[in-house]
N, C-alpha and C positions, 0 to 999 in steps of 0.2 A: 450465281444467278444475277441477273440483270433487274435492280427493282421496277417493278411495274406505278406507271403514273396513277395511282387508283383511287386517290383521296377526290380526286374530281370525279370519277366514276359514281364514285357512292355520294356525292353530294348531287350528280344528275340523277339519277334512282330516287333520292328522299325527292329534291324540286317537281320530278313530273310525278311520284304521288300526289303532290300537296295539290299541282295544278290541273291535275284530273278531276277534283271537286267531288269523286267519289270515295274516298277513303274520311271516315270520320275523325274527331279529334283525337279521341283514343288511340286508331291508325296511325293517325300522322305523327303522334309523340312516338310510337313503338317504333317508326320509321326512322323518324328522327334518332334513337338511340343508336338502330341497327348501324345507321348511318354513322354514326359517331367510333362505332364498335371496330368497323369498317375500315372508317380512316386513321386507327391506329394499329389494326393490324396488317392490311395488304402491302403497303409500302414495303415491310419488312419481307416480301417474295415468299416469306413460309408459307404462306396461301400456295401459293402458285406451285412450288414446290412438292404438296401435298394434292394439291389436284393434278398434278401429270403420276403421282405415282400412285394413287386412287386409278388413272385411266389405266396405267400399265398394268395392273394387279388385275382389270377387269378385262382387258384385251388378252388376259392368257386365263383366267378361269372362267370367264363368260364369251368364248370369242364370236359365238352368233348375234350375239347380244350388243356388242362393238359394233359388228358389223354392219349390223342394220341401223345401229344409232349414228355410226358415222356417215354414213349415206345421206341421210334423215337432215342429218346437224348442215351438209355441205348442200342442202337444198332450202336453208331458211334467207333470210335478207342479209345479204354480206356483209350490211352495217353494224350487226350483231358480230361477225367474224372480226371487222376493224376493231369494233371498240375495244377488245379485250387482244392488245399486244403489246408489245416487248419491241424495242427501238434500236437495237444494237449498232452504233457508229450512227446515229438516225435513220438506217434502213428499220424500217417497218416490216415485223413478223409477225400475222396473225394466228388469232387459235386455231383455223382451217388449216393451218401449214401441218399441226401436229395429228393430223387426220389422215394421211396417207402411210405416217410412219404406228398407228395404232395398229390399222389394218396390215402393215407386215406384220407387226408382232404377232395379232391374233390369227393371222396363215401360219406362223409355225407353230403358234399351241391346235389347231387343228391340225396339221401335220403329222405332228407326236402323238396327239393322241387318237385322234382317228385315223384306220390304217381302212382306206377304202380301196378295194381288190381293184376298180377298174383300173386299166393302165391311163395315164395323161399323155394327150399329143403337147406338149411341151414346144418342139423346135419352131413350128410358125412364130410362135409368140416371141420366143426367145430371141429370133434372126429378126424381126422386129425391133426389140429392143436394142440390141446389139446397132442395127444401123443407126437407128434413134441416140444413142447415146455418143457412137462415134460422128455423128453431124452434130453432134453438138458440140463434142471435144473440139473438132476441126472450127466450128464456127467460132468457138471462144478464143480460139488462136488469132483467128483472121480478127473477129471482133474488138482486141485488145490493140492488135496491129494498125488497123484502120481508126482507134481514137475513138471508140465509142463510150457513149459518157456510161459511168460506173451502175449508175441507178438503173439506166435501160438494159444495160449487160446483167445484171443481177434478176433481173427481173423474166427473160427467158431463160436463166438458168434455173432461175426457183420453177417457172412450172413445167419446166421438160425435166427437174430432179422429182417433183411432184406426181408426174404421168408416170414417169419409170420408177418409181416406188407401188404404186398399184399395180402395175404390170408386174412386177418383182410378185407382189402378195398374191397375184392369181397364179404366176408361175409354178408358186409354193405348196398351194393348197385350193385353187380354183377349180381341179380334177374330182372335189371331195361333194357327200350329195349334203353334210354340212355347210359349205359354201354356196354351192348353191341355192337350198335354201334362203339363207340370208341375206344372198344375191338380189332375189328376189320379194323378198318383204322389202326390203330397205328401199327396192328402186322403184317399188310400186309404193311405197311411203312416201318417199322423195316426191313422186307425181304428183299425189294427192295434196302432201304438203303446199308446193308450190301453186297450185292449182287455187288451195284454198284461201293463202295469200295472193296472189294475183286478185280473186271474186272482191277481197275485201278492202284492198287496195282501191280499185276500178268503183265498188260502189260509197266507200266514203267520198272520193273526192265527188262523184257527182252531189252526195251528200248534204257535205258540208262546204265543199270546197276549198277542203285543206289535203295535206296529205294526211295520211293516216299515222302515216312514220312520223312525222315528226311530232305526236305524242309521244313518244320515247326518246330518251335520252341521245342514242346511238343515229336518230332522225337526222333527217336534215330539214330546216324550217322552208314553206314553199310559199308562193302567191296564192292571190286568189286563183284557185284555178277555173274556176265557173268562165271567168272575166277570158282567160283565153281563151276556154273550147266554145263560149259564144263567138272569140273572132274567130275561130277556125282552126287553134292549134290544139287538136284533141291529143296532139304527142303527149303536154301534160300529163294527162293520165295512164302513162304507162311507168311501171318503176323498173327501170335498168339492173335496180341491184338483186333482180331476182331471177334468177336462172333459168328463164321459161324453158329453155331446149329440155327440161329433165324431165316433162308432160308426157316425149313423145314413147320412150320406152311404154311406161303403162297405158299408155295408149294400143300401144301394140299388142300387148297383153290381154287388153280386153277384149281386142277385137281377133284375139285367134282363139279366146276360148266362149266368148259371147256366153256366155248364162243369163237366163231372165232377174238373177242376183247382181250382175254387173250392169244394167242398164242406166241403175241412177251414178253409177260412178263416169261411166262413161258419158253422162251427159256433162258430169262438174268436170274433166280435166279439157271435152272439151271447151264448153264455157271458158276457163281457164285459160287455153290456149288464145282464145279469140280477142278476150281483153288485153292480154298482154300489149296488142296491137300492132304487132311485128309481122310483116308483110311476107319475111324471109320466111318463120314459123308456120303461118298459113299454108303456106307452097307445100313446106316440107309433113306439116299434116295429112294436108290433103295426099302428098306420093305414097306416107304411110299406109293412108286407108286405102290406096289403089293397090298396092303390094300386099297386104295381107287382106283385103278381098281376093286377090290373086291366088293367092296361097289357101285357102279354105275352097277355092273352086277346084283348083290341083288336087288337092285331097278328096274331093267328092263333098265336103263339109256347109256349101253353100245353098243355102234353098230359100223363093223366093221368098217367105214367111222371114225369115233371119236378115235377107236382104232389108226388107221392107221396115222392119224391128230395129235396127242401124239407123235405118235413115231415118226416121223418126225420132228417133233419140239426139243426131244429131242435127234433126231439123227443130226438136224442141230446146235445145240450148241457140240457136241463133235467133229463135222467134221470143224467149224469153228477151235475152239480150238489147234484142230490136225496139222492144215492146218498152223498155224500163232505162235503157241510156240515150233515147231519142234518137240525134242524126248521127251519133260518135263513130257505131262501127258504118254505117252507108257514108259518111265522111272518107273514113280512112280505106275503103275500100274503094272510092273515087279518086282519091291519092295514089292506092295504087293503080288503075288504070291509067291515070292522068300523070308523068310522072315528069312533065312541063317544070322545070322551077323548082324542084325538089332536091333543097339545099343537101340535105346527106347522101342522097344519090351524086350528088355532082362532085363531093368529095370522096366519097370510097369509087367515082368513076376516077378519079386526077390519083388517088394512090392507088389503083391496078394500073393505070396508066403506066404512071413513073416508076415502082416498082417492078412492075416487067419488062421496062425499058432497059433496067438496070441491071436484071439479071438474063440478060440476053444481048448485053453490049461486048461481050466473049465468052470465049471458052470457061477461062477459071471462075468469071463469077455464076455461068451457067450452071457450070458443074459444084462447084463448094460454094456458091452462094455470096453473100455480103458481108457477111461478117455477122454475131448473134449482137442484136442491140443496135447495128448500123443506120440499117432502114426504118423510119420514124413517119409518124402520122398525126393527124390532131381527130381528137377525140371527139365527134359533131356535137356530144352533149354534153364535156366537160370543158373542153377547150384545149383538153392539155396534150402533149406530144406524147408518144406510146409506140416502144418498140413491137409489141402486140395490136398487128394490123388487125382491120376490121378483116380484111380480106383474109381468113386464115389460113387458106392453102399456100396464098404466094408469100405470108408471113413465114411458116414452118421450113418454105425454100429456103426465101432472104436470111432467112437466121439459121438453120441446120442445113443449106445445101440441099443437094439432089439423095443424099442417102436419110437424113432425116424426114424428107417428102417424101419417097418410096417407102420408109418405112410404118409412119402413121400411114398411109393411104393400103398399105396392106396387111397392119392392123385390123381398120374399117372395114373395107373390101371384104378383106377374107371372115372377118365375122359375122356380114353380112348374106356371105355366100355359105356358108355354115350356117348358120341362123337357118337358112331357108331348110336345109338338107334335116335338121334337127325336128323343125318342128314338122316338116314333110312325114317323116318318115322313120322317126323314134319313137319306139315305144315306150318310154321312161316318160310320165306327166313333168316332172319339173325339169327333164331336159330341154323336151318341145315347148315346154313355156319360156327358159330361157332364151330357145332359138329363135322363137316368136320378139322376142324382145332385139334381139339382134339383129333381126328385119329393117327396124328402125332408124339403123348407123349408117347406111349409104345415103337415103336425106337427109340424116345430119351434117355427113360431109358433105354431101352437096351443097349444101344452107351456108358452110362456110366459107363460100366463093363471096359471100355478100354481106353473111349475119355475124360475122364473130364470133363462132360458134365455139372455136379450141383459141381463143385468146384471152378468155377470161377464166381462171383456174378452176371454180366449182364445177362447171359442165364437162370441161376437160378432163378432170381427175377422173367423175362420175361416168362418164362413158368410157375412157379410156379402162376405166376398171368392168365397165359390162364389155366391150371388146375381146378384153384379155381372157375373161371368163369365160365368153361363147367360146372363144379359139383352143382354149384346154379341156373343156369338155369333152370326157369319154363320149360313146355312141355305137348305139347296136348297129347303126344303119352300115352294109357291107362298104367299103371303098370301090 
């Protein structure tokens, strides 16, 4: 085992009790020991140790249970993923890395022990993977060929080994109405979750004028941010490190089974969605609700009372919103019409540029692409180079080739084209509610022409793993 750096961990833990000012003295001494307690045993990795094989013992006697907490854990603030890892060679392994291999484990203790009669469509998913992984193999070839630096090559291998570990766990047991299930807590948890962080995020900083995160340890300390979104830059108050794309599944959820019990939910994720203040997420919202309104009139399901019940629901989260953050979202929403001067548009405009330039300068890099790690970018909001373009689709070419882009996009696609046919026309409730959920994945990939949607691992894992599940789903409905 690799010790873990932890002594500064638990010495950040006691610091921001002491400087939250609400923990009394009492507190702060207990803190202080815990602390003390802390940094003499973590270093020694029997911690660490003991909690992976605590999670293994739970991924095979509790596997719903994983399931839904792993979902859950990949939709909190990633800076919580960062703090707690393991440095091997100085590559960087966070705790989200061991969340995709929980969830194989917990597919084959559902496996063995639940023997569910329907049969599983298996092969989509699987010819999927199989391209998926052979553009990868071929891009690491080209990619070591053409000199690409080790960090960046590492770093598409870690999240296409990532994806195709979820995609392995649904292959396994994705067919079972145990998975399903927990498919579906988890990724209506995930929404919520995120959603709730998003609200709380968006109304400290107008608050106080800090971030919220950087009361925690695992933060990062910020400016004032009052002082910008008076000059104009309401970007401040969006946090990056939080997955907004995981909104849109329950979103979809709610909007194909509408009960007068989902109304207030559906006002917070989309609330949620809206502060994020991602132009890209907006779009792909809004296609949301035009496709599963679509899908409830196909059914007969739509009537103008329900119609009217939606819109007001979600015309009460933007009239809140309006009402209580002043000009932030009619700002950002003037951004986006106005898109004159708008610094990270003109860079993810110059890398789909140049990256399609490049892989359409011949044959070979047409067809097998760049090499995984070759094609690089700067990050608008951190500064730093990243084999993981914003652009995701022409990223998945440049790195995996034309068989890894055919093959995520017929992951997507066909989940989405399933999705529709499930909740159309299955009689099983938690089928058509997964199918409903799967409505949602072709604006996601659409989002990823612009938003970065599968370039950053928690979104990716997370849908990639509701993908795989719509696609193995048994189904009454005839072929």
């Amino acid at each position: 085992m690799i010790p873990l750096q932890v002594t500064d961990h638990a010495h950040g833990w006691v610091s921001w009790l002491s400087r939250t000012g609400s923990v009394p003295a009492v507190g702060a001494a207990v803190a202080a020991v815990a602390g003390g307690i802390l940094t003499v045993i973590m270093p020694v990795a029997l911690l660490v140790t003991l909690l992976l094989i605590t999670a293994i013992v739970l991924a095979w006697a509790r596997p719903r249970f994983v399931i839904v907490a792993c979902i859950v854990v990949a939709s909190l603030h990633r800076g919580i993923h960062l703090y707690f890892r393991v440095e091997p060679g100085g590559y960087p392994l966070s705790a989200f890395d061991v969340l995709p291999f929980l969830l194989l484990l917990a597919s084959f203790s559902i496996a063995v022990k639940v023997r569910d009669p329907a049969p599983a469509v298996r092969w989509p998913v699987a010819l999927s993977a199989a391209m998926i992984a052979a553009g990868l193999g071929i891009g690491v070839v080209l990619g070591v060929s053409q000199g690409a630096v080790p960090y960046q090559l590492l770093r598409v291998i870690r999240l296409d080994l990532l994806v195709l570990c979820v995609v392995a766990s649904a292959l396994v047991a994705g067919h079972t109405h145990e998975w399903r299930r927990a498919a579906l807590l988890g990724l209506t948890g995930a929404g919520v979750c995120v959603a709730i962080q998003l609200l709380v995020t968006f109304s400290w900083g107008l608050a106080t004028g800090s971030s919220f995160w950087s009361l925690f340890p695992f933060g990062e300390p910020g400016g004032d941010l009052l002082d910008n979104v008076q000059a104009g830059n309401v970007l401040v108050l969006r946090e990056n490190a939080i997955a907004g794309f995981l909104i849109l599944p329950g979103l979809a959820l709610l909007l194909y089974r509408f009960r007068r019990r989902d109304i207030v939910m559906l006002t917070l994720l989309t609330a949620g969605g809206l502060v994020w203040l991602s132009r890209g997420l907006w779009v792909a919202m809004l296609l949301t609700l035009l496709v599963l309104l679509a899908q409830r009139a196909a059914s007969g399901r739509l009537s103008g009372s329900q119609l009217a019940t939606i819109a007001s629901s979600i015309g009460v989260a933007v009239l809140v919103l309006v009402l209580t953050s002043g000009d932030v979202l009619g700002q950002r929403f003037s951004e986006t019409t106005n898109l004159a001067g708008d610094r990270s548009l003109e860079i993810r405009a110059s890398e789909t540029e140049t990256t399609f330039a490049a892989l359409t300068a011949g044959a070979a890099q047409f067809t097998l692409g760049l090499g995984s790690g070759v094609a690089t970018t700067e990050d608008p909001t951190s500064g730093e180079s990243s084999a993981l373009l914003a652009n995701s689709v022409l990223g998945v070419w440049a790195n995996t080739g034309l068989l890894g882009l055919i093959g995520v996009t017929a992951l997507f696609a066909g989940a989405g084209f399933r999705g529709w046919r499930l909740a159309l026309w299955d009689s099983d409730p938690d089928r058509a509610a997964l199918g409903a959920m799967g409505l949602a994945l072709p604006p996601l990939w659409l989002l990823g022409l612009v938003g970065g949607t599968f370039s950053v691992p928690e979104p990716a894992v997370a849908l990639s793993f509701l993908a795989a599940t719509v696609l193995v789903t048994p189904s009454s409905v005839p072929r």
